[in-house]
C-alpha positions in Angstrom: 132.3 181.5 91.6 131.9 178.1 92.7 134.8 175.5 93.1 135.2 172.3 92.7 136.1 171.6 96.8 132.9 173.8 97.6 129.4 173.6 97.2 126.7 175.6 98.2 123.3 174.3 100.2 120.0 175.8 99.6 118.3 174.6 102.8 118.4 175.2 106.6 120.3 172.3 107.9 118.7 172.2 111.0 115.2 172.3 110.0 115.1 172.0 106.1 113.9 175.6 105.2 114.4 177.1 102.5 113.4 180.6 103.5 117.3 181.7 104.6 118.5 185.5 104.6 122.0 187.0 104.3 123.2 188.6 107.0 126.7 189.2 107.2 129.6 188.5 104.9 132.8 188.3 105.4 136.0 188.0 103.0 137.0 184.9 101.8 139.9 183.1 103.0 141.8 179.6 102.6 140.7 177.1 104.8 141.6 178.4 108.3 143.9 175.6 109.1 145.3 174.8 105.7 149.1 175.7 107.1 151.9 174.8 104.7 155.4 174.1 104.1 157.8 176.6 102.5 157.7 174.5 99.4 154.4 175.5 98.8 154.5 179.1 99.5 155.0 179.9 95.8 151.5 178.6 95.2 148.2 180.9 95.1 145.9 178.9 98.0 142.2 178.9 97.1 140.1 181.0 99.1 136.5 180.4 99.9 133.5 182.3 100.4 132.2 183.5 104.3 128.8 184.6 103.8 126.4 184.0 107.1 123.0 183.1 106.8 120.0 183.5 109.1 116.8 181.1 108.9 113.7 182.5 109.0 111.8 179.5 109.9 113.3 178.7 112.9 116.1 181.3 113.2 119.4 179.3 113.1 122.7 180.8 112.0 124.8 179.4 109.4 127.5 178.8 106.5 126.0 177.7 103.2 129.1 177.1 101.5 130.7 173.9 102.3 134.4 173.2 101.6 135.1 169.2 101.4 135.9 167.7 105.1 138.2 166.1 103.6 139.8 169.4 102.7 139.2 170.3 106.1 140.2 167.4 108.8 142.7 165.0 106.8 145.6 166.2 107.9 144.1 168.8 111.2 146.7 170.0 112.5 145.0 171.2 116.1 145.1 168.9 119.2 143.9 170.1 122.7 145.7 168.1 124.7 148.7 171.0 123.8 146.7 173.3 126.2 146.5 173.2 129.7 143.5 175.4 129.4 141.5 172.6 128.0 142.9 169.9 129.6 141.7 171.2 132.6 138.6 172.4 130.9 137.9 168.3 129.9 138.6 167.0 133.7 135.6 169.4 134.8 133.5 168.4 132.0 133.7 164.4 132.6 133.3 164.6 136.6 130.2 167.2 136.0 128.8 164.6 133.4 129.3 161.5 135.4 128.5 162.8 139.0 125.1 163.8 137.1 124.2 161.1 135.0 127.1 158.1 134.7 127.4 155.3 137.4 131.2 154.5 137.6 130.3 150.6 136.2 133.0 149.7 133.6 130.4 148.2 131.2 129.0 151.8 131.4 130.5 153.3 127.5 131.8 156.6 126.6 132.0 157.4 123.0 133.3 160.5 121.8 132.1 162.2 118.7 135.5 164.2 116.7 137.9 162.9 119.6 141.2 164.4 118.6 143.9 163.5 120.9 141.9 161.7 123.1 142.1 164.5 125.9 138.2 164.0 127.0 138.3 160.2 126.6 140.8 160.3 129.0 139.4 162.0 132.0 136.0 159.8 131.3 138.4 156.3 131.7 139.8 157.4 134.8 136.6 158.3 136.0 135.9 154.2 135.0 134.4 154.1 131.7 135.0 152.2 129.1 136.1 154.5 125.9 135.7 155.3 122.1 137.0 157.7 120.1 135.9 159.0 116.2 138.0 161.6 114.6 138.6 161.9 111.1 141.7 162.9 111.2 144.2 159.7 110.8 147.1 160.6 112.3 145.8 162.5 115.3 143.0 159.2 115.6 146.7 156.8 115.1 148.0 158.7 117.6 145.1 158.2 120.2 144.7 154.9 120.0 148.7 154.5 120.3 148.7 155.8 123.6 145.5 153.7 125.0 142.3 156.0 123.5 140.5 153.4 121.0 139.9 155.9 118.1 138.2 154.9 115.1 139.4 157.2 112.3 135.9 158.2 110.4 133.7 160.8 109.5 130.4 159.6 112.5 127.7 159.0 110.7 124.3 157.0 111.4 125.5 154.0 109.5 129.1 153.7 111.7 126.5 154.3 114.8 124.5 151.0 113.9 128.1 149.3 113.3 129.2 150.5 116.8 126.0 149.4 118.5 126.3 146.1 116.9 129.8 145.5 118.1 130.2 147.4 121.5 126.2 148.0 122.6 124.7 151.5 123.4 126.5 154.2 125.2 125.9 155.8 128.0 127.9 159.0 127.2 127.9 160.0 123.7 130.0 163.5 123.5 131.0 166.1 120.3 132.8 169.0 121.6 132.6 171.8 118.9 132.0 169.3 116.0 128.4 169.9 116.3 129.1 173.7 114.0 131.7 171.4 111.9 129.1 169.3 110.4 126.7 169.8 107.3 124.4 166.7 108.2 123.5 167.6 111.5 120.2 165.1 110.9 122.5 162.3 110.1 124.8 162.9 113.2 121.5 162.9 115.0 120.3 160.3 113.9 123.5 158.2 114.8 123.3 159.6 118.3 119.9 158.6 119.2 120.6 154.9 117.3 124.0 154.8 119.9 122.2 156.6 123.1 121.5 154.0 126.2 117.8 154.6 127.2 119.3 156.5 130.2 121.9 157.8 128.3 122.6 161.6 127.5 124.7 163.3 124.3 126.4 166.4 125.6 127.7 168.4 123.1 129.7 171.8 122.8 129.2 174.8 120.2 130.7 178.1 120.2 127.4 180.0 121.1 125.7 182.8 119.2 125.2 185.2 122.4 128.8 185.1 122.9 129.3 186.0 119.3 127.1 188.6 118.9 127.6 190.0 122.2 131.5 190.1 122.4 131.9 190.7 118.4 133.9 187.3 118.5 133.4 187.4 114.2 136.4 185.8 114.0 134.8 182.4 115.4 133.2 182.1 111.7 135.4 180.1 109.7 134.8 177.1 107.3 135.2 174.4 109.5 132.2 175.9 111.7 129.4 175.4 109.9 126.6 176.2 112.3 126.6 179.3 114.6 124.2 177.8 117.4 121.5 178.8 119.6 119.1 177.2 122.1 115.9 178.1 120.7 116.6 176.3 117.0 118.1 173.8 118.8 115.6 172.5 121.0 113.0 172.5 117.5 115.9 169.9 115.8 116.2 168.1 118.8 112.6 167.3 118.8 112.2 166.3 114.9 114.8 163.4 115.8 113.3 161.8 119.1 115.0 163.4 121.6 114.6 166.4 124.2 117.4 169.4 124.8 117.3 168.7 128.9 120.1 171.0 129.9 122.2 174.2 128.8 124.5 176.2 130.4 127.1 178.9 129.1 131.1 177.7 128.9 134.4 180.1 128.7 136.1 177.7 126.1 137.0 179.5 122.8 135.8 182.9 124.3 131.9 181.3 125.1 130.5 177.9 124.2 126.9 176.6 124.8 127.1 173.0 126.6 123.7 171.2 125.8 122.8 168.1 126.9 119.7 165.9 125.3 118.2 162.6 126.0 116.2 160.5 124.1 112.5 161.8 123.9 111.1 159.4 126.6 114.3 159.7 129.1 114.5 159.4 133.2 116.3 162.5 133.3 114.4 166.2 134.4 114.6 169.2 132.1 116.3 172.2 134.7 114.8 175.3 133.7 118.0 176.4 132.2 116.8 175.7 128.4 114.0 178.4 128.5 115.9 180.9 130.4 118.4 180.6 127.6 115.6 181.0 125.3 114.5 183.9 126.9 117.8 185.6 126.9 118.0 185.0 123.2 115.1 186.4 122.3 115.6 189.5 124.7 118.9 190.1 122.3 117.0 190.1 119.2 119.1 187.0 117.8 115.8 185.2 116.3 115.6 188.2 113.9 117.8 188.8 111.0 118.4 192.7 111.1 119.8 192.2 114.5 122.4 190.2 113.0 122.8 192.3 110.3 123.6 195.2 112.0 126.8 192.8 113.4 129.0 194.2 110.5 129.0 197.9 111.9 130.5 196.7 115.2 133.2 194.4 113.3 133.9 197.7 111.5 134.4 199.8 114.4 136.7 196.9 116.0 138.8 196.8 112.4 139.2 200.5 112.4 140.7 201.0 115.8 143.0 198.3 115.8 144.2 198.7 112.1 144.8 202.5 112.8 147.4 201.5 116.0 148.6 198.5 113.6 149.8 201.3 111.1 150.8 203.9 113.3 153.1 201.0 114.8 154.4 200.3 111.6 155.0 204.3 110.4 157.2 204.4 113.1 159.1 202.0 112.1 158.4 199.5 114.3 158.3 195.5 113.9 154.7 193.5 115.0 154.5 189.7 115.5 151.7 187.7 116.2 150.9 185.4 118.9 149.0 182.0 118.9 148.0 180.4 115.4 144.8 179.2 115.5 141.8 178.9 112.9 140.4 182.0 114.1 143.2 184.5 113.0 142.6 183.3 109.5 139.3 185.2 109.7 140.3 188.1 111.3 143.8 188.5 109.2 141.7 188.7 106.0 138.6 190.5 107.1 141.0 193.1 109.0 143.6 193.2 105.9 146.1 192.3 108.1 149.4 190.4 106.1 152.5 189.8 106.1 153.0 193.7 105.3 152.3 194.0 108.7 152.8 191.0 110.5 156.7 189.7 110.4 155.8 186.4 112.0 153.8 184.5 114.2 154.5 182.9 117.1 152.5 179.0 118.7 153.6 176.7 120.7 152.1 174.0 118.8 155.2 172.5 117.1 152.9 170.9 114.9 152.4 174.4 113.4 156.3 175.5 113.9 157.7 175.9 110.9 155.0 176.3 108.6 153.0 179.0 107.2 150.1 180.6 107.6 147.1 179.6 105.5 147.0 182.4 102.1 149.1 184.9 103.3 152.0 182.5 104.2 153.6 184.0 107.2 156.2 181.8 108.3 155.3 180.0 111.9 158.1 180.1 114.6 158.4 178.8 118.7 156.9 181.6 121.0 161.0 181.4 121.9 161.4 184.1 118.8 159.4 187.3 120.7 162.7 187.5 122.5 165.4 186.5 119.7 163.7 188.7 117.3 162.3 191.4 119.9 159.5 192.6 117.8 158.3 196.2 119.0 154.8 194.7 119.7 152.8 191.4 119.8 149.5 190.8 118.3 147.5 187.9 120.5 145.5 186.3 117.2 144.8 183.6 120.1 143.3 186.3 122.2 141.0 184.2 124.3 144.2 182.5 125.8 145.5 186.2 126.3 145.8 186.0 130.2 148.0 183.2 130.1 149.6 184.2 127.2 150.9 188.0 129.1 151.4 185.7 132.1 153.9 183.3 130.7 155.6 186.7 128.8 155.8 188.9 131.2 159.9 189.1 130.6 158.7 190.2 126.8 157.2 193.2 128.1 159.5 194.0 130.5 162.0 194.1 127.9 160.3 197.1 126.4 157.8 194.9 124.2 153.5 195.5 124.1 151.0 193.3 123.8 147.8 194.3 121.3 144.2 192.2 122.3 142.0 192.5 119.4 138.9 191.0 120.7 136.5 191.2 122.4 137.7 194.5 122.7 141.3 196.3 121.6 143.9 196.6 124.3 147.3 197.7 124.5 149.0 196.2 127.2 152.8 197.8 128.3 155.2 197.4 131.3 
């Protein structure tokens, strides 16, 4: 069934193919973020196909079915500049980026692509840069520019590049951290990155990376808003139709294994580092060019829904209470695919108060402070935000010491206990 806020695309959208295969699907959900208020819990919220498709042209990964951005990123409700993690992670990335390729000159620009909070924009402007932000998302983008980030709030697109250019000049920096899987016209973002890039300039972008993926079953990474499941080798082929050259990749930790690319325009000073073909290489080693290795996927997201499911209802046999931990896009996924509601799940705990007090996206489980795992003292803990896990067991350590457990569901189960 098609709906009205989702369409589907016949074509590769990274090199225009039509040749694409199934490979793995996955049940529908709400959009992963689409939390709401208790006045709406009465109402049915519309769920949308997650079906993965493989080119066989030049072997991307992808989503054909696109729900309406506007759907998506109007009112986003994520900001990383709530996580220390990333705040960190975004202080590395800047002073690896401009030690390589930026001189600290003011004039020198920094424009970043799906900006949210400003976090990145930050680090590059003490590094002495000027700074531009483009996020969709109006009150996050009002919010940014409030407290000193310029933010433009906007889809990017090639035509707000050539307004950009006209007004602030080219950019030495152009960056779009995991916006680059949010997208459906990657050739139009493209496009506006080369139009924007400084003949020395570079566009370093960040994608949640097929080998990480496929290798720690991370299925729950798949969600609407990521449209594009990336790897190098289709990459550097897309790169290429749009006048510019993949110099640089290397592997990231951020949301349990990003790829970090960075391009130039085709004719640019900077050398290629040998990390793009070894990447290649690696890929290809995997089988990840070929479709059956992707569709045998679905047996090892099985296996993973099996064991966790069976200590899930042995838990609640015995009477006991589970909560979850962390709400964020990716537990959407996994709650549906695994069957995993509010039968089993009392509440969830975030320490986003922008998600406190709502409810989950479908199965409307009410959102509380991570404060409630000891007013509440649920018999055990489900991390949905498992890549923050360490931290997470760190900061809780009174919760299990209590008597309480914490369940990891990926990359692999784990029951953790005093």
């Amino acid at each position: 069934m098609r709906h009205a806020a989702c369409h589907r695309r016949s074509t590769c959208r990274l090199c225009g193919s039509d040749q694409l295969s199934e490979v793995l699907s996955l049940k529908p959900t709400p959009p992963a973020n689409a939390f709401v208020p208790e006045s709406e819990c009465g109402t049915d919220q519309e769920k949308f196909p997650l079906d993965i498709f493989f080119c066989d042209a030049c072997a991307h990964v992808q989503l054909l079915d696109i729900v309406d951005p506007e759907v998506l990123f109007a009112n986003y409700v994520y900001v990383s500049g709530t996580s220390p993690v990333f705040v960190k992670h975004f202080q590395d990335y800047a002073a690896d980026i401009v030690k390589r390729f930026a001189p600290q000159t003011k004039d020198r620009l920094a424009i970043d692509i799906g900006s949210n909070d400003g976090t990145l924009l930050t680090q590059f402007e003490a590094l002495g840069l000027s700074v531009l932000g483009i996020d969709p998302a109006r009150d996050i983008a009002r919010q940014a520019t409030a407290n000193g980030i310029e933010t433009l709030a906007a889809f990017f697109s090639s035509s707000l590049a050539g307004e950009i250019k006209a007004s602030r000049g080219t950019a030495q920096v152009v960056t779009a951290n995991n916006v680059f899987a949010h997208a459906d016209d990657l050739a139009d973002i493209a496009e506006g990155v080369r139009t924007l890039l400084a003949p020395d300039g570079v566009f370093v972008f960040e994608v949640s990376y097929l080998v990480d993926v496929f290798e720690k079953t991370l299925f729950d990474t798949i969600y609407h808003e990521h449209l594009a499941y990336h790897s190098v080798k289709p990459l550097v082929r897309f790169f290429a139709s749009h006048g510019m050259e993949l110099i640089a990749t290397e592997r990231v930790a951020s949301h349990g294994g990003s790829l970090r690319g960075i391009a130039q325009l085709a004719d640019g000073p900077h050398l290629a580092d040998g990390t793009v073909d070894a990447m290649v290489a690696r890929e290809n080693q995997l089988g990840l060019h070929e479709a059956d290795t992707l569709r045998q996927f679905g047996g090892k997201i099985d296996a993973i829904r099996d064991e966790l499911t069976a200590i899930l209802a042995a838990l609640k046999q015995a009477g006991k209470t589970v909560a979850g931990f962390g709400a964020p896009a990716k537990a959407t996924t996994l709650m549906y695919h695994f069957g995993i509601g509010p039968d089993v799940i009392d509440f969830i705990v975030d320490d986003s108060p922008l998600k406190q007090g709502l409810f989950s996206p479908g199965m409307h489980i009410p959102v509380l402070p991570s404060t409630a795992i000891y007013s509440k003292k649920p018999d055990a803990v489900v991390i949905l935000a498992w890549n923050f896990a360490e931290p997470i067991m760190r900061n809780h350590v009174r919760y299990l010491e209590q008597g309480g457990q914490f369940i990891v569901p990926l990359p692999t189960v784990e029951v953790v206990e005093q």
